[in-house]
Each structure stands twice: as structure tokens, then as C-alpha cells.
Backbone as CSV, one residue per row, in Angstrom:
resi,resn,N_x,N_y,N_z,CA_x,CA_y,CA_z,C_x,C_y,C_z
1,UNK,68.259,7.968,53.516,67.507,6.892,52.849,67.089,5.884,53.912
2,UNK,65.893,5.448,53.686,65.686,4.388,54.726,65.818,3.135,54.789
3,UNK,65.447,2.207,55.844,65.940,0.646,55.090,65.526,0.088,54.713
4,UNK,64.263,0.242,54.138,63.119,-0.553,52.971,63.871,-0.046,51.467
5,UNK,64.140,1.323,51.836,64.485,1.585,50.360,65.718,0.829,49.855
6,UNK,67.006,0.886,51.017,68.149,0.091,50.656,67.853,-1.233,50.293
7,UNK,66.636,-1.842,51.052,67.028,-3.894,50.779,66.497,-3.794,49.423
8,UNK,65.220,-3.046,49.077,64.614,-2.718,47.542,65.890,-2.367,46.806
9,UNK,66.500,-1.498,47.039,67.592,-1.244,45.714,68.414,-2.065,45.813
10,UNK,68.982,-3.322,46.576,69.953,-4.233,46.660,69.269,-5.554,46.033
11,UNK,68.163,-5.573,45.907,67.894,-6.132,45.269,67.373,-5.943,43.965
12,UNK,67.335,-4.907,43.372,66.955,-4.492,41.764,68.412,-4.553,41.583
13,UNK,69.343,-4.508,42.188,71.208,-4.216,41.956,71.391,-6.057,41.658
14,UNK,70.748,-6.676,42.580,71.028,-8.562,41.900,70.524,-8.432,40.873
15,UNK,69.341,-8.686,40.410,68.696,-8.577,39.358,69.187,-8.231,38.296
16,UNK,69.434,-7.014,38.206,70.192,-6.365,37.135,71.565,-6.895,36.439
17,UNK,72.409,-7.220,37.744,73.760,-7.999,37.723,73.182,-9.219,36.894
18,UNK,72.530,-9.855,37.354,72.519,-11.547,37.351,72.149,-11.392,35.513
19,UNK,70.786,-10.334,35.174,70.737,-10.626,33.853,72.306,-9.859,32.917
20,UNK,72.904,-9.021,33.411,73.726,-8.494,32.957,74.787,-9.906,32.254
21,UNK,75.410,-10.492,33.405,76.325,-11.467,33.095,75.710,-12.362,32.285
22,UNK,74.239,-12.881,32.455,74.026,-14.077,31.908,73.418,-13.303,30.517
23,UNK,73.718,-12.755,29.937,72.920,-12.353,28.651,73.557,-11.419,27.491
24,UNK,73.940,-12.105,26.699,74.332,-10.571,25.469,73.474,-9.818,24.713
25,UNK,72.389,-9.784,24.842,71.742,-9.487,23.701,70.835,-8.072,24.325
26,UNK,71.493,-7.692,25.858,70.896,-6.230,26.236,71.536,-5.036,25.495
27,UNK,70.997,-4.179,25.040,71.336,-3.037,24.551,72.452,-2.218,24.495
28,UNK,73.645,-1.551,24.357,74.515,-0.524,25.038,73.823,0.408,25.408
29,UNK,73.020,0.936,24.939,72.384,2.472,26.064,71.905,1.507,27.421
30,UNK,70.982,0.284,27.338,70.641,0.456,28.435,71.617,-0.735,29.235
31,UNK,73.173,-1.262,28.998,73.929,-1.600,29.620,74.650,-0.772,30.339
32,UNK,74.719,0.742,29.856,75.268,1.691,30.316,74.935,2.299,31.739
33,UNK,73.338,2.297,30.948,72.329,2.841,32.269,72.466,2.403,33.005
34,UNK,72.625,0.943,33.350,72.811,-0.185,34.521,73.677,-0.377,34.617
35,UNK,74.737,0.293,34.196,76.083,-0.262,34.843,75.841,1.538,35.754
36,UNK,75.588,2.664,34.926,75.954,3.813,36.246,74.746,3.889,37.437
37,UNK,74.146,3.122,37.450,73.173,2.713,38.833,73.641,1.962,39.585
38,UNK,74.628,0.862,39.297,75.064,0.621,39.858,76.196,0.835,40.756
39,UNK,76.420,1.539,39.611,77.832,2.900,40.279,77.667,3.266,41.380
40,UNK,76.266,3.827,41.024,76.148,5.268,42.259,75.467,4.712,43.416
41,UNK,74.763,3.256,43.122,74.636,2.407,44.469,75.774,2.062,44.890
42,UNK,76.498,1.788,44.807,77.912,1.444,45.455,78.741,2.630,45.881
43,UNK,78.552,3.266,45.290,79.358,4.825,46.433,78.630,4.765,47.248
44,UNK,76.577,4.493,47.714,76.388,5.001,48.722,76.608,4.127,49.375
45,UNK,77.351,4.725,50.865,76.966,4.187,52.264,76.047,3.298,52.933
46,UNK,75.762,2.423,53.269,74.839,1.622,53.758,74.750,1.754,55.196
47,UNK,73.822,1.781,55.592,72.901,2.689,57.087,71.673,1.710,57.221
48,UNK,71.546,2.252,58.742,70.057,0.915,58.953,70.377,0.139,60.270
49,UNK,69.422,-0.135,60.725,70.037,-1.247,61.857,69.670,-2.643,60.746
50,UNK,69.026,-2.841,60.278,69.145,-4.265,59.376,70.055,-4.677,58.622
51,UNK,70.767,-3.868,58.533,71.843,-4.145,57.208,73.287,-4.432,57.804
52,UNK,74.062,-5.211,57.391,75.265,-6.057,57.852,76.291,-5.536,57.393
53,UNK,76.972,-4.758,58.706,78.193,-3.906,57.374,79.270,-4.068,58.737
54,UNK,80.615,-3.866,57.776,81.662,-3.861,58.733,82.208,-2.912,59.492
55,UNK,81.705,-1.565,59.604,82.133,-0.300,60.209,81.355,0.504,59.126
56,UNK,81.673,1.743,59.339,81.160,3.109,59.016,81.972,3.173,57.403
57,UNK,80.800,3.621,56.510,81.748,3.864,55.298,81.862,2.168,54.300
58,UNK,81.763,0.934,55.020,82.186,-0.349,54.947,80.662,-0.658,53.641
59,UNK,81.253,-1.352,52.254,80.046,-1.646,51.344,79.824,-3.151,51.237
60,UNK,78.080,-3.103,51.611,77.141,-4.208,51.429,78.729,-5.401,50.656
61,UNK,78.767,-6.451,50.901,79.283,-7.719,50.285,77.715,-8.118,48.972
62,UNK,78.473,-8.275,47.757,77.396,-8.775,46.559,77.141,-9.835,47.144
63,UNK,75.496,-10.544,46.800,75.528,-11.725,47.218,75.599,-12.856,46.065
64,UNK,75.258,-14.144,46.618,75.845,-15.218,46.070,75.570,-15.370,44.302
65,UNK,75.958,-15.863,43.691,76.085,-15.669,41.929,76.096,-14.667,41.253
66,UNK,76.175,-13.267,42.029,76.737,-12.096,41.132,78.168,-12.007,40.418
67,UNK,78.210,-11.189,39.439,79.317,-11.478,38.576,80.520,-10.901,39.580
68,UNK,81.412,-11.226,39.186,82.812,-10.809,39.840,83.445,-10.293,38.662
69,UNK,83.236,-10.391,37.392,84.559,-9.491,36.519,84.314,-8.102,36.420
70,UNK,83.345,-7.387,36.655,82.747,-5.817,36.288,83.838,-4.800,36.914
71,UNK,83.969,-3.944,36.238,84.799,-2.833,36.396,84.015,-1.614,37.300
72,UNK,85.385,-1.157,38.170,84.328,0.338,38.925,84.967,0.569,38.520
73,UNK,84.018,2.010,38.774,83.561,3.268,37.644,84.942,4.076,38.122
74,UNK,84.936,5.829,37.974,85.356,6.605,37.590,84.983,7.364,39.095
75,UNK,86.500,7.327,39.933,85.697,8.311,41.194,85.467,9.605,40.419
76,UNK,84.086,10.091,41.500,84.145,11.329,41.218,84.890,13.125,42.034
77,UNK,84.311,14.236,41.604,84.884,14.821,42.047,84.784,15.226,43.647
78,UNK,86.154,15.835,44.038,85.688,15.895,46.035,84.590,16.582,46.149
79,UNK,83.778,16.639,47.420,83.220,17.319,47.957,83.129,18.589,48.163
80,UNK,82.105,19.779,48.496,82.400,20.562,48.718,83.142,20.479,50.451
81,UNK,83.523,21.857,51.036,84.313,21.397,52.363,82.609,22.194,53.122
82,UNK,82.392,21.037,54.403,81.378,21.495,55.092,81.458,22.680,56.014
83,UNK,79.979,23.208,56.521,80.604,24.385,57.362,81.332,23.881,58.850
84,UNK,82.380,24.712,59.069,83.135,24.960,60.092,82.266,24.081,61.344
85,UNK,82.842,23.824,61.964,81.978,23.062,63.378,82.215,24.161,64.573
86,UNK,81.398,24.398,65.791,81.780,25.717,66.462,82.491,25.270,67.367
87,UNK,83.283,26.189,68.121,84.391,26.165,69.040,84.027,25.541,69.479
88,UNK,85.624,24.765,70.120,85.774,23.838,71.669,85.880,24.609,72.851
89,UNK,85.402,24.007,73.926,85.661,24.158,75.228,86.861,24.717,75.313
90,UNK,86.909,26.269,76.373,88.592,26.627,76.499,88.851,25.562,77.355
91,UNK,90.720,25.775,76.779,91.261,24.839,77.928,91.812,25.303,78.982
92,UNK,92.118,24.552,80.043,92.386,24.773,81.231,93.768,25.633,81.398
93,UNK,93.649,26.379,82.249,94.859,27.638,82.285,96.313,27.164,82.724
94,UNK,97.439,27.553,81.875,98.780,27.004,81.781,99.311,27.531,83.154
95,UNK,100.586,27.091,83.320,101.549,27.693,84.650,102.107,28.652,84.392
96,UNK,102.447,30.149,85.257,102.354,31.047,84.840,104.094,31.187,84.616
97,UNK,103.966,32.075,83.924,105.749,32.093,83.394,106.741,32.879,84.594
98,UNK,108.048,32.690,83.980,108.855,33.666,84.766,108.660,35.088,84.423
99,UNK,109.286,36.018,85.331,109.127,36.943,85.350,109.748,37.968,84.270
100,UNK,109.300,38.938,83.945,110.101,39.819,82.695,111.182,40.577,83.231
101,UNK,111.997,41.281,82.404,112.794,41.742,82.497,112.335,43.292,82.516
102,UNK,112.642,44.366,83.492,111.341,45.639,83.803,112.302,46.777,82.386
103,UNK,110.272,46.895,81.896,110.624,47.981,80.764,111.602,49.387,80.684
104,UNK,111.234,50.109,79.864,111.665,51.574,79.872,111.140,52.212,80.279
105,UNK,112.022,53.309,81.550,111.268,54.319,82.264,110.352,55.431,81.054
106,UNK,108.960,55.015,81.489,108.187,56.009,80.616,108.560,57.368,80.800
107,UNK,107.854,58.722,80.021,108.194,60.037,80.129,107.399,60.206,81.359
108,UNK,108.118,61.592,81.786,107.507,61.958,83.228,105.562,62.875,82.580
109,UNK,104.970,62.116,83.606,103.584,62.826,83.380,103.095,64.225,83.969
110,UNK,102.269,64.661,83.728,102.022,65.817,84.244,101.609,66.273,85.759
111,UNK,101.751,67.358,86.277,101.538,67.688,87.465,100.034,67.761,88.121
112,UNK,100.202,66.816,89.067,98.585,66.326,89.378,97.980,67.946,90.086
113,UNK,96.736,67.637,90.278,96.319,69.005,91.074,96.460,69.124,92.533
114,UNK,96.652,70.161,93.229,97.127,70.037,94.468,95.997,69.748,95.650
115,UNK,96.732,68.147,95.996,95.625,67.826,96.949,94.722,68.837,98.054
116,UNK,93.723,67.797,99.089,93.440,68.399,100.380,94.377,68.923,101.285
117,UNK,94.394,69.806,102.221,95.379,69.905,103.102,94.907,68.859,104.103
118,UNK,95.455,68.294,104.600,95.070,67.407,105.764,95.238,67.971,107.051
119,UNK,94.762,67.312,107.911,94.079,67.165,109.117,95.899,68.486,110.307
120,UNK,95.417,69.269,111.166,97.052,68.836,111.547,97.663,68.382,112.702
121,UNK,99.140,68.000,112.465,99.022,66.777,113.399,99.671,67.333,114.681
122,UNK,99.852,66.559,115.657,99.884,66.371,116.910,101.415,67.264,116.833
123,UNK,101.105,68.006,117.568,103.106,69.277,118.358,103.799,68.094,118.464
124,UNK,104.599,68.390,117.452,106.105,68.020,118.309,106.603,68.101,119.099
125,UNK,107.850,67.348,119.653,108.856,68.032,121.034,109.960,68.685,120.414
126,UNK,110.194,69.808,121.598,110.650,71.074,121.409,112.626,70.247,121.196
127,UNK,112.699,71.361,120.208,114.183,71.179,119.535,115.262,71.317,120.672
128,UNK,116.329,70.648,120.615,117.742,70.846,120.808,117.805,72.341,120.843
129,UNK,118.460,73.149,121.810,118.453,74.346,122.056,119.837,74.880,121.068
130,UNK,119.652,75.760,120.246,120.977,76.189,119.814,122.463,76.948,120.766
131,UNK,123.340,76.975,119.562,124.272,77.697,120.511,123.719,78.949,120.349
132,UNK,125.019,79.834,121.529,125.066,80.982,121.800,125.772,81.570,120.288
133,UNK,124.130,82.691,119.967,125.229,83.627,118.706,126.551,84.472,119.199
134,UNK,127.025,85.180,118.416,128.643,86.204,118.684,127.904,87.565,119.364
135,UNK,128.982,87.946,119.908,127.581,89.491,121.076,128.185,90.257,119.258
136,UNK,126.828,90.744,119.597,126.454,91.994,118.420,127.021,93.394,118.859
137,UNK,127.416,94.357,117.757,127.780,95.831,118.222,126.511,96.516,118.759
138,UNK,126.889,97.317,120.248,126.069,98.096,121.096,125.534,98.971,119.676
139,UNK,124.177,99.022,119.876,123.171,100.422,119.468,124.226,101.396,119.887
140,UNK,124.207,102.714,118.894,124.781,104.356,119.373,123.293,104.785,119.477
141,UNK,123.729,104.918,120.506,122.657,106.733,121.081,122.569,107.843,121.021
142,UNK,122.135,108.641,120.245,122.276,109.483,119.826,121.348,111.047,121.036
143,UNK,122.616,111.519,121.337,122.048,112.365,122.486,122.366,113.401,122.179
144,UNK,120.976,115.069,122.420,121.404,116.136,122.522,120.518,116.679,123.288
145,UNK,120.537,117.686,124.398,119.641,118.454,125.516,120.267,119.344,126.116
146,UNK,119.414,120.345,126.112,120.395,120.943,127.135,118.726,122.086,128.008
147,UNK,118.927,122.400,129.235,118.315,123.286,129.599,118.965,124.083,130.954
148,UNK,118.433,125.429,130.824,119.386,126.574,131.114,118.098,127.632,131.836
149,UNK,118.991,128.493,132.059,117.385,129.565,133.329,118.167,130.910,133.034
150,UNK,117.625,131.884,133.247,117.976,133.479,133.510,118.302,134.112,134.731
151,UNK,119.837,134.570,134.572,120.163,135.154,135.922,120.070,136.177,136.336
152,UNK,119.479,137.011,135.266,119.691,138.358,135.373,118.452,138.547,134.563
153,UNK,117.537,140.065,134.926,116.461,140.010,134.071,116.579,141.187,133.163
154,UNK,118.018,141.859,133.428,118.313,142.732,132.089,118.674,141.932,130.850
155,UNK,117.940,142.111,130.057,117.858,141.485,128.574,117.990,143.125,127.633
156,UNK,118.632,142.872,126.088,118.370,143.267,125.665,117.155,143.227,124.131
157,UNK,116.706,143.709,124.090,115.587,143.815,122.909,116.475,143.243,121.604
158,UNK,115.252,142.366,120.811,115.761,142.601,119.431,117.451,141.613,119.254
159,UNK,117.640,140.635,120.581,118.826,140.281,120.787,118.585,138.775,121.436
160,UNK,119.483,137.829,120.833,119.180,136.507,121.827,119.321,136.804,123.055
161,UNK,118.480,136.316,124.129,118.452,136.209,125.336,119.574,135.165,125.796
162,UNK,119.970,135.762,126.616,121.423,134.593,127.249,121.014,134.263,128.546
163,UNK,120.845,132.799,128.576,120.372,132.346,129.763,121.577,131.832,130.252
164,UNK,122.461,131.802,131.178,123.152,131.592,131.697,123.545,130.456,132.658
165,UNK,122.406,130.382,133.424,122.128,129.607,134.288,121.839,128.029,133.905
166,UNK,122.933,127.367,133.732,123.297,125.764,133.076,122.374,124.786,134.188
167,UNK,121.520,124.146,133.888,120.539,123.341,134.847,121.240,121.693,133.879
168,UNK,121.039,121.681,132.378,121.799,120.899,131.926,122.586,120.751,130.532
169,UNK,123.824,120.419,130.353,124.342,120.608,129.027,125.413,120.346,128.520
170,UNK,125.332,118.821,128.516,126.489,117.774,128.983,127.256,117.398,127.794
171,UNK,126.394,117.790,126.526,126.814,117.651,124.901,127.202,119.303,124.679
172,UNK,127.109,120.329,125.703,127.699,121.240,125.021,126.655,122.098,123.691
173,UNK,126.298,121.448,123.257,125.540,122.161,122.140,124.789,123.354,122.563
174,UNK,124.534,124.328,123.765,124.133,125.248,123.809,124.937,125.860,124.154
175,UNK,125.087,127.128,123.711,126.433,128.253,124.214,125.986,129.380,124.837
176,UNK,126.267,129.414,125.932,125.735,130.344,126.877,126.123,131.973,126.950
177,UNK,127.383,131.654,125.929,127.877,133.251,125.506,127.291,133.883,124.760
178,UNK,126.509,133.073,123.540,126.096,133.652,122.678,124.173,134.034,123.027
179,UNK,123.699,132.588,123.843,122.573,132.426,123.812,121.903,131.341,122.973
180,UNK,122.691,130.601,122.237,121.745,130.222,120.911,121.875,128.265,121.083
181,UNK,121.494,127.535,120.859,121.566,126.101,120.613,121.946,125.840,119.188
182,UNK,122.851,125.279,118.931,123.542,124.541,117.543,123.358,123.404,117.484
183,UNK,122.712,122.867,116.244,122.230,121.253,115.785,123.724,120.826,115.706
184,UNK,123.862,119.500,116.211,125.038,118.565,115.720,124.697,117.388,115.236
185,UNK,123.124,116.720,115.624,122.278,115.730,115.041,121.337,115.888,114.479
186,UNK,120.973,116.424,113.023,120.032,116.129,111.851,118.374,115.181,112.560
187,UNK,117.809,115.802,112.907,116.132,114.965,113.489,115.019,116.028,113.775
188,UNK,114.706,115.544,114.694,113.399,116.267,115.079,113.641,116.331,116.821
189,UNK,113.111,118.253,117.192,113.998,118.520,118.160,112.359,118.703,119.034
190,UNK,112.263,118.687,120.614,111.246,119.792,121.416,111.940,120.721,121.990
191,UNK,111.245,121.692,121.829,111.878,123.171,122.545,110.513,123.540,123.574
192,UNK,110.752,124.445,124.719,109.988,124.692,125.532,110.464,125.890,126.517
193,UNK,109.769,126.809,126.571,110.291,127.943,127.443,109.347,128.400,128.273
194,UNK,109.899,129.137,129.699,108.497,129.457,130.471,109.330,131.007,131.268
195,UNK,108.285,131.481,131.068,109.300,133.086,131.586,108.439,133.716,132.635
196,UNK,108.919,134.351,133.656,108.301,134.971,134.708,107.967,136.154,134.216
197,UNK,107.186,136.894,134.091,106.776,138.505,134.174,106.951,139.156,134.667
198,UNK,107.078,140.295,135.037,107.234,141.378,136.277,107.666,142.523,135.445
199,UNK,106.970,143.826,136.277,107.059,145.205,135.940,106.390,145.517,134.448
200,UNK,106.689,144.680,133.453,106.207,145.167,132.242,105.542,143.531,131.610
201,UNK,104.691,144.353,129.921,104.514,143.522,129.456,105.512,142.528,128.685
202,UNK,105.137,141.596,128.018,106.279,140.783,127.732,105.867,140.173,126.383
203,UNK,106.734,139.817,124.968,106.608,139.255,123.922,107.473,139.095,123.763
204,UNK,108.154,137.401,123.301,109.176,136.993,123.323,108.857,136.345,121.982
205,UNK,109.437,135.578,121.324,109.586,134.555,119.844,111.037,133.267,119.895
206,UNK,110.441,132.715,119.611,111.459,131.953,119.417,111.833,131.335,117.860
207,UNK,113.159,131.538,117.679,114.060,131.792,116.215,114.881,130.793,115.837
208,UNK,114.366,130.109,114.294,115.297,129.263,113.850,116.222,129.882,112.896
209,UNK,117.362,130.111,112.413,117.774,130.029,111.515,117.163,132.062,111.467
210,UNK,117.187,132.719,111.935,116.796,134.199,111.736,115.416,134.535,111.568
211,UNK,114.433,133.079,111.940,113.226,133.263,111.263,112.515,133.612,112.385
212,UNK,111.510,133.797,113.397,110.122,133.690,114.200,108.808,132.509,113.819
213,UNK,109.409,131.304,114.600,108.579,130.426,114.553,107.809,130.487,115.387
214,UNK,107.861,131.024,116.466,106.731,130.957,117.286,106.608,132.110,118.152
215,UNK,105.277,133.088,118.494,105.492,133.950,119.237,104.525,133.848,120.856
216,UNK,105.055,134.878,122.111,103.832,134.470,123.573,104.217,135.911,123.767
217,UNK,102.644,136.262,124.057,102.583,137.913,124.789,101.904,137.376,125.751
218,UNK,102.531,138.598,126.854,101.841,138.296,128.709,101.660,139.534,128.799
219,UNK,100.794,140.064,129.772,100.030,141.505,129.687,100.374,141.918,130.779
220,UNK,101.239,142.450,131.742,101.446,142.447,133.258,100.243,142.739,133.542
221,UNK,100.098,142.436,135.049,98.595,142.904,135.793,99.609,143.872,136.976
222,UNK,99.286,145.231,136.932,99.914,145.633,138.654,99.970,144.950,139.986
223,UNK,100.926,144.784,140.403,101.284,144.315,141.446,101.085,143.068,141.567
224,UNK,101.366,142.112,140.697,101.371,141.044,140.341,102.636,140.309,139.300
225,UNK,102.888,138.663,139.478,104.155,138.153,138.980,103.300,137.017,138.093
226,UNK,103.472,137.300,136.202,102.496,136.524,135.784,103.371,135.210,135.296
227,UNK,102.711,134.389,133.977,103.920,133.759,133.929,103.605,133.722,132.571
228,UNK,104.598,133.431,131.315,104.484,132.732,129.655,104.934,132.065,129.680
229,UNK,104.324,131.123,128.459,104.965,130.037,128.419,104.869,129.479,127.051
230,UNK,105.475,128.578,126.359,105.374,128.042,125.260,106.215,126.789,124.614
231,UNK,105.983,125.773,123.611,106.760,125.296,123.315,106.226,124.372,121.747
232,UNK,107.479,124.005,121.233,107.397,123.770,119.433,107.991,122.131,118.959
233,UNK,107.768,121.658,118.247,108.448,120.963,117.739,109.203,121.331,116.518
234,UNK,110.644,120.985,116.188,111.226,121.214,114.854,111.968,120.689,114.513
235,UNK,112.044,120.574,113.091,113.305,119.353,113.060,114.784,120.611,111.959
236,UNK,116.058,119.878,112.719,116.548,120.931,112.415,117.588,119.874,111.555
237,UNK,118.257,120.724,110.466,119.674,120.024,109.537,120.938,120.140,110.925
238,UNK,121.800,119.557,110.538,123.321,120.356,111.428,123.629,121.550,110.645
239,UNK,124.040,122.688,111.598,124.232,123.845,111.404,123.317,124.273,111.905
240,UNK,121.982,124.204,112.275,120.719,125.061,112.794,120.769,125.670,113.761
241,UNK,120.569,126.828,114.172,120.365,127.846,115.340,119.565,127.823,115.759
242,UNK,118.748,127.778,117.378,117.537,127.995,118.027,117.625,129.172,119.387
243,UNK,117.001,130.063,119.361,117.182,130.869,120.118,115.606,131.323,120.737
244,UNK,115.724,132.436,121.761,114.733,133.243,122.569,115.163,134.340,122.097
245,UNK,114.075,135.711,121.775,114.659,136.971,121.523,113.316,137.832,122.265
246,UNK,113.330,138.848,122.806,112.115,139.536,122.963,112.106,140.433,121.789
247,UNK,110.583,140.235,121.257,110.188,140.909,120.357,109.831,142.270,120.289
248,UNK,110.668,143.313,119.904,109.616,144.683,119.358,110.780,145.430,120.208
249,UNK,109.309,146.827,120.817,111.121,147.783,121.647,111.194,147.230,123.228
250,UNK,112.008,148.187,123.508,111.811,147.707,124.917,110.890,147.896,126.055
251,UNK,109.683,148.086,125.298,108.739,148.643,126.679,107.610,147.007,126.528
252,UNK,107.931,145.807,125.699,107.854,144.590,126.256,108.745,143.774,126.845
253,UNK,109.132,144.666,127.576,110.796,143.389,128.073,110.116,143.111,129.333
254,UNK,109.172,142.606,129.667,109.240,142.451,131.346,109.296,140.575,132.100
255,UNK,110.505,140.379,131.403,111.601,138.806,132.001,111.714,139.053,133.244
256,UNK,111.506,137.936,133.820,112.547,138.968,135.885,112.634,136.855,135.573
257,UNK,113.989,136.903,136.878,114.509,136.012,137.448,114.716,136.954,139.066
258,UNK,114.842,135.774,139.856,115.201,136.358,141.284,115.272,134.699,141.623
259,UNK,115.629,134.954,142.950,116.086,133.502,143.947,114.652,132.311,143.969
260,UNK,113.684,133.333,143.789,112.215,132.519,144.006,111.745,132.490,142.716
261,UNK,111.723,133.100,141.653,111.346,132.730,140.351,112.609,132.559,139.808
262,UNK,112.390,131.702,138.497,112.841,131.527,137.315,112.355,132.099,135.714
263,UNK,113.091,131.940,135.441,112.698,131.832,133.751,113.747,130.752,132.686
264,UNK,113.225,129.828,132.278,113.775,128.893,131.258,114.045,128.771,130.137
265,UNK,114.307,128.230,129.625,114.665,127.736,127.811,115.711,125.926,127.913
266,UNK,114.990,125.293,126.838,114.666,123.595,127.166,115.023,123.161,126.194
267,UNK,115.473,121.944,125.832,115.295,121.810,124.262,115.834,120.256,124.261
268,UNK,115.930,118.978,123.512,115.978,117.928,123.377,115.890,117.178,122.032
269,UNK,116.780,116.293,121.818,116.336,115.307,120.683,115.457,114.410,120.965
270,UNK,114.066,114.381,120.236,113.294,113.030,119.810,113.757,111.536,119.455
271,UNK,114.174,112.190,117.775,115.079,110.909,117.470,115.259,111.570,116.174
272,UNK,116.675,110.867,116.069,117.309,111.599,114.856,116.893,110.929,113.554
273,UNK,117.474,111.621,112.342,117.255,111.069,110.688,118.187,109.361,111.077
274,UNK,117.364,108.622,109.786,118.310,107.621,109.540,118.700,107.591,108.397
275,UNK,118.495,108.299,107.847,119.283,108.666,106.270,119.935,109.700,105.548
């Protein structure tokens, strides 16, 4: 409201007063009327720079010869509540507290993926030398050989050849009575024989176990000293026999030994089973 309108209604508010008191003969409807105008001028607030008030809320003083006995009215009901006003300024940040007391070990999480290998690094220096281990049991050696020559070049056919003549046979395993070599170590053996010729032709075999594993024919030439020769690998069990026999009748027997020739039979372990 503005302040033409207030000094105008403060003064229709004397007016009204002044005939009110000084007069009986106004109406009840329209004493009524003028008494709730006046009402509701007096609840309002008075605003303005012209107007003389004692603070905010503070009502106009009646002026001079208005009545003083009149009754106020009937407050009315509250207000509605206005909208909310918007937030304040945050305030400035408190001092920070003491420290907590540390939670419960969480569950263990899962296994991450396996990083880069990195870079690698620089050699170390070489370790503290250990002690001396305990001496270990010697390796066994397992030894069998023997080789032997012909002293005589009567042989018979169809019969081990007996070489007689011991060059070496330090394990014994060849028997010179019989002719024959006996396994005592289970492996894999070389055998090798070389025979002089003379007077006749010659076919010899050499026999494992009663069998002909291997056979050499030499053809004499007249007047000539030829030579055979041959040799096998085999692997024999213990118990095995190895021998020389000339093969067939006797018109291939032609063996010679003398001071200037020989004739041989050889034989050796490789290396034996390990199981």
C-alpha cells in the first residue's frame, strides 16, 4: 500500500471514530461496518517514509479527540507458514578428530593376475663355498676279454677249435681245454677272428649256444698264404657259449699257425645289462 493511500485511510478512520462517539442515532449494520474497517485498519502495519511509527510492526498512535473506550476486535486466524528461505553459506570446517580404533580384518580377496616379469638384475657375488660331501662308493667295473691264437694247425672238423695260445685272459672266462668262451656278465659282447690259410680251402662259423651266427670262406690260391677274417656283435645271458668250428668235411680245414703267422679268436664286453 502506498503512502497517500495510508494518510487517506487514517483519516476516513478519524472521521468515522469522531462521528461514531459523538452520535447515537447511526445504524447497527452500518456501526458494524465501521467498527470492522476499522479493525482491519489497525491490524495493518504502517509503512512509508512519512508516517511516524515506533519500530517495525509498531501502530499509528489515534490522534487527538478520538474515542478511547472502543473494544478490539477478535484476532484472527495464523497465517499460512511462508516458503522455506534457501540455504546458508557452509560453515567453516571443524578440527579434525582423534583417531579410530582400526576395523575388522576384511575377507581375503582374490588372486590378482600375474604381473610383468621385470627387468633382470645385476649377478650377484658368488656364495660361501660349501663343505666337503662323504667320499661316495667306487663305480664296479665290470670286466670280461679274453684273446687267444692257434698253436697247432691240426684242427678237427665239425669241432670247437682250441686255440691255445693265451695272448689274454685274466677273468678266466675262456677255457682253452674245451675251446669255448662262457658268459659270466649278461650285456652285449664283440667277437673277432682272423685265420691264416694255407694248403687248403677254409670255412669256419662262429657258434652261440649250438647255433651258426656267422659264417667266412677263403679259397686257397697255390702257393700262396691267404688270410679270413671276421667279426659280430652279440649280446649274451650268463651261461652262453661262443666258439670257432670249421664248417663241413675236412677238405675245408686249411687253418695253419707257424712262428710267422698266426691265427686268432677275440672277444670283449661293451657294457653290461643294468637290469
Amino acid at each position: 500500500m502506498s503512502t497517500r493511500l495510508l494518510r487517506l485511510g487514517h483519516l476516513l478512520l478519524t472521521s468515522i471514530l469522531t462521528a461514531v462517539c459523538g452520535s447515537d442515532s447511526i445504524p447497527e449494520g452500518l456501526r458494524m461496518l465501521l467498527l470492522g474497517a476499522v479493525l482491519l485498519l489497525l491490524a495493518l502495519p504502517s509503512h512509508g517514509q512519512d508516517t511516524t511509527t515506533q519500530g517495525p510492526g509498531v501502530l499509528l498512535p489515534l490522534p487527538k479527540g478520538a474515542c478511547t473506550g472502543w473494544m478490539a476486535g477478535i484476532p484472527g486466524h495464523p497465517g499460512h507458514n511462508g516458503v522455506p528461505g534457501r540455504d546458508g553459506r557452509d560453515g567453516t570446517s571443524g578440527e579434525k578428530g582423534e583417531k579410530g580404533d582400526p576395523g575388522l580384518i576384511g575377507p581375503k580377496g582374490d588372486t590378482g593376475e600375474t604381473g610383468v616379469t621385470g627387468a633382470e638384475g645385476p649377478r650377484g657375488f658368488p656364495g660361501i663355498q660349501g663343505r666337503k660331501g662323504e667320499p661316495g662308493e667306487g663305480a664296479y667295473v665290470y670286466r670280461s676279454a679274453f684273446s687267444v691264437g692257434l698253436e697247432t694247425y691240426v684242427t678237427v672238423p665239425n669241432m670247437p677249435i682250441r686255440f691255445t695260445k693265451i695272448f689274454y685272459n685274466q677273468q678266466n672266462h675262456y677255457d682253452g681245454s674245451t675251446g669255448k668262451f662262457h658268459c659270466n656278465i649278461p650285456g652285449l659282447y664283440y667277437f673277432a677272428y682272423h685265420i691264416t690259410v694255407y694248403m687248403k680251402d677254409v670255412k669256419v662259423s662262429l657258434f652261440k649256444k649250438d647255433k651258426a651266427m656267422l659264417f667266412t670262406y677263403d679259397q686257397y690260391q697255390e702257393n700262396n698264404v691267404d688270410q679270413a677274417s671276421g667279426s659280430v656283435l652279440l649280446h649274451l645271458e650268463v651261461g652262453d657259449q661262443v666258439w670257432l668250428q670249421v664248417y663241413g668235411e675236412g677238405e675245408r680245414n686249411g687253418l695253419y699257425a707257424d712262428n710267422d703267422n698266426d691265427s686268432t679268436f677275440t672277444g670283449f664286453l661293451l657294457y653290461h645289462d643294468t637290469n
